[in-house]
C-alpha positions in Angstrom: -40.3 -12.6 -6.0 -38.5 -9.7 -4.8 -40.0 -5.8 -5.0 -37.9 -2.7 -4.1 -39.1 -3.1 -0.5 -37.4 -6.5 0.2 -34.4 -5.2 1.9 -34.8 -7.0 5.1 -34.9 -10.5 2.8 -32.1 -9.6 1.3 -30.5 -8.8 4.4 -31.7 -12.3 6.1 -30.1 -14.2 3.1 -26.7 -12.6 3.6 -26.7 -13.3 7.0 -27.1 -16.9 6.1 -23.7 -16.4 4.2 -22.5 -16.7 7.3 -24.5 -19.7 8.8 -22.0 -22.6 10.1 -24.4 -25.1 8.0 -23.1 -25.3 4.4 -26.5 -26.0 3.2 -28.0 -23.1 4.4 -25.4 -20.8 3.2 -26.0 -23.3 -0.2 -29.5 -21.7 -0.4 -28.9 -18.4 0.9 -26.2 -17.8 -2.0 -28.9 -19.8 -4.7 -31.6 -17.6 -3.6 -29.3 -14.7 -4.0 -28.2 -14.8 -7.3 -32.0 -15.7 -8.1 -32.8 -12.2 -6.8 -29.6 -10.5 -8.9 -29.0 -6.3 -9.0 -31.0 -5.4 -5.6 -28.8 -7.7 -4.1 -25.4 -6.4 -5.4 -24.7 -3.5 -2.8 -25.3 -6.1 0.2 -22.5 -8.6 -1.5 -20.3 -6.1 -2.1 -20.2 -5.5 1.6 -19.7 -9.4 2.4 -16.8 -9.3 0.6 -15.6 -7.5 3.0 -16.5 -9.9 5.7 -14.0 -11.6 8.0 -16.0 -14.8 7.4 -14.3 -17.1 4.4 -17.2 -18.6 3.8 -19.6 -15.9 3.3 -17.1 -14.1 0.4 -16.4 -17.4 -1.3 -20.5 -17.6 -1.3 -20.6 -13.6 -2.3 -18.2 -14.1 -4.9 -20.1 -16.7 -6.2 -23.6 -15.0 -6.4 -21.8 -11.8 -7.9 -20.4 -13.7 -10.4 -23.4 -15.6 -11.3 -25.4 -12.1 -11.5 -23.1 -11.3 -13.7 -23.4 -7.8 -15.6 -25.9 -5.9 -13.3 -22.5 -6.6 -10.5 -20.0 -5.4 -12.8 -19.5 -1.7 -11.5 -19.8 -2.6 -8.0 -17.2 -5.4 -8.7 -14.5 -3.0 -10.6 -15.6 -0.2 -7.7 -14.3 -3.1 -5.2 -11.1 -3.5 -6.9 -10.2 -0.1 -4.7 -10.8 -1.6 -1.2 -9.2 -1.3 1.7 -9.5 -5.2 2.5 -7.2 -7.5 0.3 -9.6 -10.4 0.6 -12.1 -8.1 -1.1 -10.1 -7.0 -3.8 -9.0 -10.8 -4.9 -12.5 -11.8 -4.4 -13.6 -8.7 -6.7 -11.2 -9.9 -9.0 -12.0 -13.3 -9.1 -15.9 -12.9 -9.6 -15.0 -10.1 -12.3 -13.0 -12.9 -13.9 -15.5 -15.1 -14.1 -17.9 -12.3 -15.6 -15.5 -12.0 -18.2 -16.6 -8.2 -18.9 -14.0 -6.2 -20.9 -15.0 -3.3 -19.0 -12.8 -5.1 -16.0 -9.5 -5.8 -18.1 -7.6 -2.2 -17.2 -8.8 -2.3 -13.6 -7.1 -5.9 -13.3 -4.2 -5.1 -15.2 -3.9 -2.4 -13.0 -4.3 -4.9 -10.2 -1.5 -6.5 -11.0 0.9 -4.0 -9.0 -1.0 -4.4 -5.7 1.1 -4.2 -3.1 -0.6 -7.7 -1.4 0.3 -11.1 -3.5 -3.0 -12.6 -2.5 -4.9 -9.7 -5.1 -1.9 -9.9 -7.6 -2.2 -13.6 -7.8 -6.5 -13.3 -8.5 -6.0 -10.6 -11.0 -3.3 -13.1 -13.4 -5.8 -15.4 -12.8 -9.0 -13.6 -13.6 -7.3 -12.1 -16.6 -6.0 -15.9 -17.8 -9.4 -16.6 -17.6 -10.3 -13.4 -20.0 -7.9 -13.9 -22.4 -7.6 -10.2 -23.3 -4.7 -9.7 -25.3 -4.5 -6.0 -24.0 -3.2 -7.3 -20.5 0.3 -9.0 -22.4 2.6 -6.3 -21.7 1.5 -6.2 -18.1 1.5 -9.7 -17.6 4.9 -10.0 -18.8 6.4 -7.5 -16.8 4.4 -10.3 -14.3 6.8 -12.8 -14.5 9.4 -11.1 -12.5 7.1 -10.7 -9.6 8.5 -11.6 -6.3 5.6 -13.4 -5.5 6.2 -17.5 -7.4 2.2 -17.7 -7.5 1.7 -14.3 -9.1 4.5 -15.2 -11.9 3.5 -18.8 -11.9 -0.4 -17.4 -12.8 0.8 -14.8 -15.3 2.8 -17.2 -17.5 -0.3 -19.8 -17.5 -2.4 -16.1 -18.3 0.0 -15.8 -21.0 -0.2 -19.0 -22.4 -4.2 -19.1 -22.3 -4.0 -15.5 -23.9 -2.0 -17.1 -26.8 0.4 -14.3 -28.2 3.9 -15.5 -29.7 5.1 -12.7 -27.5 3.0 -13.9 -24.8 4.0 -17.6 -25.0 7.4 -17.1 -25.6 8.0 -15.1 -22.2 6.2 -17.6 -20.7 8.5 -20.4 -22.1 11.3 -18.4 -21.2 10.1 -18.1 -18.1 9.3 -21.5 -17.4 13.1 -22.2 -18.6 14.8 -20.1 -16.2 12.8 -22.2 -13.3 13.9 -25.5 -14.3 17.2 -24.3 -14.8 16.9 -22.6 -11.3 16.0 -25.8 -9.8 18.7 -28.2 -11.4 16.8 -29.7 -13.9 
């Protein structure tokens, strides 16, 4: 559908990322993912795109191209932008790749909540019993979502050391809040 010399298509579909009518954004992202590694670079940049919609819909094609986005998803984890990093995150999560597990644990000392909070999350979704130690040092984020996310990770993950932090963890909130 698609030869090497298609970048203007490409580049007319992720500008529809952007369109105000879901529907065309809908197709733009379906058409997208149907087109897979030539489109990868150009997603990567839409992560980085003040528009919501267009990285929710990037996200969602690189996560759906799956392995060929990999790289470009890790090499994301390093951007400037916060939105892009969680969105990175999240997609990589999805992907379930082990190659992504260090870069996410290491993710999990960003300095903005937003990316901590999609790296617990993407990793809960990975269960990768490598990312315990990290998520348990987790639980005392400042950040209620980020701990919140890490003791569900934890949970999913399914270590007794894991579950038991968690618990604990869980405990010390209800008896923080009186219950």
């Amino acid at each position: 559908m698609f030869s090497a010399n298609s970048n203007g298509r490409i580049q007319r579909l992720l500008d529809q990322l952007r369109h105000p009518n879901w529907r065309r954004r809908r197709r733009a992202t379906n058409t997208l993912i149907e087109v897979g590694e030539p489109a990868v670079a150009g997603l990567i940049g839409v992560l980085h795109s003040n528009h919501l919609f267009a990285r929710l819909a990037a996200s969602e094609a690189l996560a759906e191209i799956g392995n060929p986005a990999v790289q470009a998803l890790i090499d994301a984890l390093h951007s400037d932008t916060a939105d892009a990093r969680a969105h990175a995150a999240g997609a990589l999560g999805q992907i379930r790749d082990r190659r992504a597990v260090d870069p996410l644990i290491a993710l999990l000392n960003d300095d903005v909540a937003q990316v901590r909070r999609a790296a617990a999350l993407a990793l809960g979704v990975m269960h990768p019993r490598a990312a315990v130690d990290a998520l348990i040092r987790s639980l005392d984020d400042p950040d209620f979502g980020t701990t919140q996310l890490a003791a569900e990770a934890l949970e999913r993950i399914g270590t007794m050391e894991g579950r038991r932090a968690a618990q604990a963890w869980r405990d010390r909130q209800a008896n923080a809040s009186g219950q």
